[in-house]
N, C-alpha and C positions, 0 to 999 in steps of 0.2 A: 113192285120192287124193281129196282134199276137193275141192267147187269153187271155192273161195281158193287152194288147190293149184293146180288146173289154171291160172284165171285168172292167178294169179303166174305159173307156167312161161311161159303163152303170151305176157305182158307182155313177160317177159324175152328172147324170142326174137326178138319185135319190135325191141326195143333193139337187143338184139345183133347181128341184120341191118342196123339200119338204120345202126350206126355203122359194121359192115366195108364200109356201100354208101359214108359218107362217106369214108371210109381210101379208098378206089376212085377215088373219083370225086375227093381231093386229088391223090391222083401218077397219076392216070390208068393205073390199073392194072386187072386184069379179076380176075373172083372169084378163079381162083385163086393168081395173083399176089397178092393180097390177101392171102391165108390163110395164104398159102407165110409172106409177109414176118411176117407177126405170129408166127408158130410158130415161126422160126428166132429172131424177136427182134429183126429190121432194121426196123422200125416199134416205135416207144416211144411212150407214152403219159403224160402228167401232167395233174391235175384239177386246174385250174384258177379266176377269176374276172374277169373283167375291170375296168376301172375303174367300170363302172354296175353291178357286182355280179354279171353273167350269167355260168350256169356254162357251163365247156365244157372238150373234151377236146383238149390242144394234142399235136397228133401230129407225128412227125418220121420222114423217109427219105429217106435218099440226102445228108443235109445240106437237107434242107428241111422248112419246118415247116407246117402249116394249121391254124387255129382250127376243130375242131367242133362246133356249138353244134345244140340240139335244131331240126331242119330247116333248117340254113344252113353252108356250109364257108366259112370267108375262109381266104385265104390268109394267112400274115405277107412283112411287108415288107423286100424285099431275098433275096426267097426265086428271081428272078429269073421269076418266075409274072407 
């Protein structure tokens, strides 16, 4: 493996922790609650942009949704959060 190789993997594993910590920390669920729901499919995912242009990942479970954006979760409104 190259070290653009490695460096990419490790980038990505970054990401990829840090969005299952946001999925977590929106429905207040613990890691493997977490993992359970994305693999079964009861957390969905669509990429997003907000009205100021900032990307994020609008997640949903249970009938509720949370905006997550690079180091920040909001919730959406009416979500009863």
């Amino acid at each position: 493996m190259s070290d653009s190789s490695i460096h990419d993997s490790r980038e990505m594993h970054v990401e990829i922790s840090a969005l299952i910590g946001g999925i977590a920390k929106a429905f207040d669920l613990d890691e493997s609650e977490t993992i359970s729901a994305l693999e079964t499919g009861k957390v969905t995912m669509t990429f997003q942009s907000d009205t100021n242009g900032n990307p994020y990942a609008l997640a949903t479970y249970n009938q509720k949704s949370a905006r997550l954006y690079a180091g920040a979760v909001k919730q959406e409104p009416g979500d009863g959060h």
